[in-house]
VOGU-3710 file (C-alpha; in Angstrom, 3 decimals, decimal comma):
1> xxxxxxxxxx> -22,507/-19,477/38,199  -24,790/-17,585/35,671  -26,384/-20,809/34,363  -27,318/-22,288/37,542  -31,162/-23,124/37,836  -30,839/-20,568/40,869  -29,491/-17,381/38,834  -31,569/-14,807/38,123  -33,102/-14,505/34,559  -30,791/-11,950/32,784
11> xxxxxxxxxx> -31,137/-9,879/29,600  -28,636/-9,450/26,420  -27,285/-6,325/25,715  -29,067/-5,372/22,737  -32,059/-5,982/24,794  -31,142/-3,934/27,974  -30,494/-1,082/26,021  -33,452/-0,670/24,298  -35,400/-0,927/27,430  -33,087/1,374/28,769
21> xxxxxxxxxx> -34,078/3,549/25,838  -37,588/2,973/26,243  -37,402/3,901/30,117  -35,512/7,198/28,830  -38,484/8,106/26,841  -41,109/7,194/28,902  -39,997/9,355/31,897  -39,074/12,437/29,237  -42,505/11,981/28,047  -44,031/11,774/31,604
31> xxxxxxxxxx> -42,031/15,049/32,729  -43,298/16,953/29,245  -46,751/15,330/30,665  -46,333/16,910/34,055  -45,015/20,439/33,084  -47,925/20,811/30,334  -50,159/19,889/32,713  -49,247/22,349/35,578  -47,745/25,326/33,934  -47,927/26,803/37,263
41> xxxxxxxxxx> -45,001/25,254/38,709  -42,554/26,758/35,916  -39,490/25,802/35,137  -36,268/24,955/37,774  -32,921/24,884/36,630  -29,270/24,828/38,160  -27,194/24,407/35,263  -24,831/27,745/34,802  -24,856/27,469/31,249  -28,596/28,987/31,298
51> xxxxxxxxxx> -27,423/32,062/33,104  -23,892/32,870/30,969  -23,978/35,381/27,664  -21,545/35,760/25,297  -18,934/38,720/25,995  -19,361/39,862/22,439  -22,663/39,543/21,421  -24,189/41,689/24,470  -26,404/44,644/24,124  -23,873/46,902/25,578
61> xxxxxxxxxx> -20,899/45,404/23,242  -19,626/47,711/20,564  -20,303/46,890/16,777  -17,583/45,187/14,781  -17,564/44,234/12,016  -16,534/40,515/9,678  -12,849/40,160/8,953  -13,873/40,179/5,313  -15,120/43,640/5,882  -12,102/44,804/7,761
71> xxxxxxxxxx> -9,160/43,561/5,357  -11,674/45,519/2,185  -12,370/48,492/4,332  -8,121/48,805/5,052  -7,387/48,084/1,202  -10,341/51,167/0,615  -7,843/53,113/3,298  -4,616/52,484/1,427  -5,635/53,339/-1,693  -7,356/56,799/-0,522
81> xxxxxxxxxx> -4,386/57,555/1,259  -2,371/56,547/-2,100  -4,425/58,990/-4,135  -4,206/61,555/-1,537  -0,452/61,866/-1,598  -0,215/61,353/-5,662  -2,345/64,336/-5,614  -0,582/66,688/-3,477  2,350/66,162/-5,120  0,763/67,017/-8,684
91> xxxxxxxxxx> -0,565/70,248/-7,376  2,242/71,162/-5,053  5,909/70,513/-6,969  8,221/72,804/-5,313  7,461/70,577/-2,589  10,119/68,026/-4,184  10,150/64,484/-2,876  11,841/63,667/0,515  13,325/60,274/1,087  15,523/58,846/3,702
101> xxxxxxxxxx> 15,790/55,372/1,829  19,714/54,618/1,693  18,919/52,551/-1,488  18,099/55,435/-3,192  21,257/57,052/-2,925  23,383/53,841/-4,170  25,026/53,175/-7,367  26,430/49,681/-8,964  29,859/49,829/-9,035  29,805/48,136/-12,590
111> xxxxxxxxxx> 28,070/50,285/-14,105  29,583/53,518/-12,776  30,471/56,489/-15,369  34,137/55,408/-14,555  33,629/52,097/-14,537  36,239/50,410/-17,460  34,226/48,988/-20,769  32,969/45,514/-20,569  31,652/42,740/-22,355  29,284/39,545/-22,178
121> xxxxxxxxxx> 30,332/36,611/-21,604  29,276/35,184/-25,139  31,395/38,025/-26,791  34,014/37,779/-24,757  33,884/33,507/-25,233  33,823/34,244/-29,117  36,666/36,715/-29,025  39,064/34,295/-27,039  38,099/31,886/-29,904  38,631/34,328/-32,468
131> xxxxxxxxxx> 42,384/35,009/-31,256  43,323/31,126/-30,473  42,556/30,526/-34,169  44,475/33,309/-35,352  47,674/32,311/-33,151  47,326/29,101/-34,721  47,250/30,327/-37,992  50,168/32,519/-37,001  52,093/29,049/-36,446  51,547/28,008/-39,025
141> xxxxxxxxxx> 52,161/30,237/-41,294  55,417/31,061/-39,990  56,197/27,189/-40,364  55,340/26,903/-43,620  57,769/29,807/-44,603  60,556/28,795/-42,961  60,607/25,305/-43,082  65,077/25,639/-42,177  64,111/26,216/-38,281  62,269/22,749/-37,849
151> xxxxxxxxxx> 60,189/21,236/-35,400  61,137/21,693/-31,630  59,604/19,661/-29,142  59,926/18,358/-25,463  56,889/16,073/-25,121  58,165/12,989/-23,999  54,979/11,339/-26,150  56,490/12,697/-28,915  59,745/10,428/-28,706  57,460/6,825/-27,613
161> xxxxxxxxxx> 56,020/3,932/-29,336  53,757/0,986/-29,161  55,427/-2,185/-28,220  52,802/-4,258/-29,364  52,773/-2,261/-32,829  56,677/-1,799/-33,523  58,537/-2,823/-36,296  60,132/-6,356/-34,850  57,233/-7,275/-33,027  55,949/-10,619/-34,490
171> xxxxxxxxxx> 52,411/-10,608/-36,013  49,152/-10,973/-34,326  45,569/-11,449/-35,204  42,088/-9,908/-33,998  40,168/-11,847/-31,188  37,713/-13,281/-33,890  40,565/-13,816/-36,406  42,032/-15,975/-33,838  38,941/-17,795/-32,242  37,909/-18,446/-35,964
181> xxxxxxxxxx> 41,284/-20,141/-36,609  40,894/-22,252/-33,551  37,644/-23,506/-34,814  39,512/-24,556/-38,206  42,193/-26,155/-36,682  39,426/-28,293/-34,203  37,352/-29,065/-37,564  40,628/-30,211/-39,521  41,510/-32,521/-36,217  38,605/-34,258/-36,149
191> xxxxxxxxxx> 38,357/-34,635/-39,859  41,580/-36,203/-39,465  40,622/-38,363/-36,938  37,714/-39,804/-38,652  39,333/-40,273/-41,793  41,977/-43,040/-39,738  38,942/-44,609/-37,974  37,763/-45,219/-41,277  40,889/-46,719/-43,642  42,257/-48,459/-40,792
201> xxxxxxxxxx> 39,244/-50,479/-39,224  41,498/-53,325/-37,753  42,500/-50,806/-35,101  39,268/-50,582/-33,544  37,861/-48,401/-30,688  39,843/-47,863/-27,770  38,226/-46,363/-24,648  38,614/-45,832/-20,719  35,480/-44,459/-19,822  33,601/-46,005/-16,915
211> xxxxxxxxxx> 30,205/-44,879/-18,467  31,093/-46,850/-21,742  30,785/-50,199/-19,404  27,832/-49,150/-17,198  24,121/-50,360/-17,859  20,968/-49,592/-16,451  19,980/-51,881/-13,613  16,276/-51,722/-14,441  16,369/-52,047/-17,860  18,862/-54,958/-17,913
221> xxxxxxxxxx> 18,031/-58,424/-19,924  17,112/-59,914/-16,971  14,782/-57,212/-15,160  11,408/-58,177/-14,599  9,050/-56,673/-16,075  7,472/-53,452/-14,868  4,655/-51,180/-15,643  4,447/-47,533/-15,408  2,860/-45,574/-12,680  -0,295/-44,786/-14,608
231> xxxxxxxxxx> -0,633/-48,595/-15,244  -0,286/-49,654/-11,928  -3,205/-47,187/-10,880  -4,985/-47,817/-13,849  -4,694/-51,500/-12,713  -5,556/-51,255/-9,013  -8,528/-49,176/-9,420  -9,665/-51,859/-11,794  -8,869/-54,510/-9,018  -11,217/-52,648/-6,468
241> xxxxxxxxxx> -14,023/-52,414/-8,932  -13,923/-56,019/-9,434  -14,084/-56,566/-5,684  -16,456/-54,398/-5,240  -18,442/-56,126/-7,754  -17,698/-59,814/-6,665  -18,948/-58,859/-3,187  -21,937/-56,709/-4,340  -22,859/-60,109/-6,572  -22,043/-62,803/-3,640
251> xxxxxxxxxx> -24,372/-60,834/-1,534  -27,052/-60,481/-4,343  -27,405/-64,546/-5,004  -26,640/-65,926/-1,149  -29,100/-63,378/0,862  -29,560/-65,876/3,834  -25,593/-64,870/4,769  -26,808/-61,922/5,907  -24,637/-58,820/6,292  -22,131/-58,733/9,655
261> xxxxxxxxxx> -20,720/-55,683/10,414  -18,037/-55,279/13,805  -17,983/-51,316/13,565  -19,412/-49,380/16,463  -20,968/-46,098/14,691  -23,083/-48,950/12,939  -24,807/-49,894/16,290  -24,969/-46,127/17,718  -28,152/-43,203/17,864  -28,253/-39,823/17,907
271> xxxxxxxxxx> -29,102/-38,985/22,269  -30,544/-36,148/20,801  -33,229/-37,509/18,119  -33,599/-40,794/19,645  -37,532/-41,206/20,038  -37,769/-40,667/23,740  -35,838/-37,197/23,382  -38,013/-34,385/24,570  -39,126/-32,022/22,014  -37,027/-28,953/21,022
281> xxxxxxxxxx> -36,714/-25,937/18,093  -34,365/-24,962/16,264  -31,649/-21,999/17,561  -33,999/-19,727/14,859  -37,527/-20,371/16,651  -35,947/-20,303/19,988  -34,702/-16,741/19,298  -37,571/-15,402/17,608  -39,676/-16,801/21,057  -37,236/-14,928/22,909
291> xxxxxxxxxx> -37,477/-11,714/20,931  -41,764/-12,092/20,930  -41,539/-12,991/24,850  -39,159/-9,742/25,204  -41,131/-7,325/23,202  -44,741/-8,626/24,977  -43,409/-7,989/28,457  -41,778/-4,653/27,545  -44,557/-3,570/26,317  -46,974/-4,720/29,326
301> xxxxxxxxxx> -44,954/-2,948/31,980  -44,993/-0,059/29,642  -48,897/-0,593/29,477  -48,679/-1,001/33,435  -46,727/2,591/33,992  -48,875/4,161/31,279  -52,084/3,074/33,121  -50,636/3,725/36,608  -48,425/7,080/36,200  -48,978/7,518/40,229
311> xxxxxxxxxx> -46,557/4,624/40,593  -43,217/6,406/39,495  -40,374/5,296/38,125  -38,071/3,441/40,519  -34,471/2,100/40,106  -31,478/1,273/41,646  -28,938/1,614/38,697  -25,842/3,942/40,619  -25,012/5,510/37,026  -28,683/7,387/37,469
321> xxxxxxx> -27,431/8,937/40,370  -23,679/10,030/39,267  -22,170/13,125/37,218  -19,308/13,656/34,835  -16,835/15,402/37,144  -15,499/17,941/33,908  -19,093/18,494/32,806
//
């Protein structure tokens, strides 16, 4: 529908909106024209925003001041009023100092005048040391002087013993003691073994493997003979090249044969280079025309409505007549 012979000629975007641009600026330019050439008529507006003023920067609007200003000018306060009161009570002591605080009249009950001694933690960890060691030595002592009373004791660990580790148990060796062994006795075993293979010979080899009687179907006796995969390449590529060259030299010494050829992109043109095609450019030229041709007749209508300013400017775009309903 928008191709059709029929449709009217249309405009890209880029295109539309710089004439829409250019428009804009012609008819600002043409209104700055108008109101600097009749001054009388002055200046019309409706727009609300022209007629407001701020509530706080009026004439009539008392001074205030940055909140910079405000937080230096209250620190100033604070410290007058500070001085103020360290001063009065310098020069007036009987005054005495008043204070309803109830921190002020609190004590910690730790460290009340009757409040029973204490001590730090780190003294009072030493000093539980200090009489454990002593008890011990106690102990001690008293068992080494009186060696008649014996040893008294109800700890059932005191009475048990390892089973592995008793007495009657029979002995044992480490984990590498005993895989070390195991490799002896599988060293001495096959010594042995090879030492019979070779004094009795008569015996012979005895075997029931199925892989002992198995053989390789392609390397057999009787295989044919093959040839590896780079061979066989190797080869056929060699094969083409000769064919290549047998029919390059059959053509060269019999040239009344002629060449036949039965494939039909051999017998086809190009519809759009054949020699009766009408002339055409290339997709750059084309859209460098169309830029040139675009530009030219912008700028002869803007030539035409610079010359003829009584004309106006007339269109029947809908957005040039609407409004942003929240502005």
């Amino acid at each position: 529908y928008f191709n059709r012979p029929s449709a009217p000629e249309t405009e890209e975007d880029e295109f539309a909106d710089e004439r829409a641009e250019i428009l804009a600026e012609a008819a600002a330019l043409k209104e700055s024209a108008m109101a600097y050439m009749h001054p009388e008529v002055g200046v019309i507006a409706v727009d609300g925003a022209c007629f407001g003023r701020n509530f706080f920067n009026r004439p009539s609007a008392p001074e205030t001041e940055d909140a910079l200003e405000a937080k230096e000018r209250a620190l100033i306060l604070a410290e007058a009023d500070a001085l103020k009161k360290s001063a009065v009570g310098f020069m007036h002591p009987e005054v005495g100092v008043a204070a309803t605080d109830p921190t002020v009249f609190g004590r910690n009950y730790f460290n009340r005048p009757l409040a029973p001694e204490t001590e730090e933690d780190e003294f009072a960890d030493e000093r539980a040391e200090i009489l454990a060691e002593a008890s011990a030595l106690k102990k001690l002592a008293a068992d080494y002087m009186h060696p008649e009373v014996g040893v008294t004791s109800a700890d059932g660990a005191c009475f048990g013993r390892n089973y592995f580790e008793r007495p009657s148990a029979p002995e044992t060796e480490d984990l590498d003691e005993a895989e070390e062994h195991a490799r002896v006795l599988a060293d001495a075993l096959a010594l042995k073994k090879s030492a019979a293979d070779y004094m009795h010979p008569e015996v012979g080899v005895t075997s029931a493997d199925g892989a002992c009687f198995g053989r390789n179907y392609f390397n057999r006796a009787s295989a044919p003979e093959t040839e590896d995969v780079e061979e066989a390449e190797e080869r056929a590529l060699v094969l083409a090249d000769a064919l290549a060259l047998k029919n390059s030299a059959a053509d060269y010494m019999n040239p009344e044969v002629g060449v036949t050829a039965a494939d039909g992109a051999s017998f086809g043109r190009n519809y759009f280079n054949r020699p009766s095609a009408p002339e055409t450019e290339e997709d750059e030229f084309a859209d460098e025309r169309a830029e040139v041709l675009a530009e030219a007749a912008a700028l002869k209508k803007l030539a035409a409505d610079y010359m003829h300013p009584e004309v106006g400017v007339s269109s029947c775009d809908a957005t040039l007549f609407g409004r942003n309903y929240f502005n």
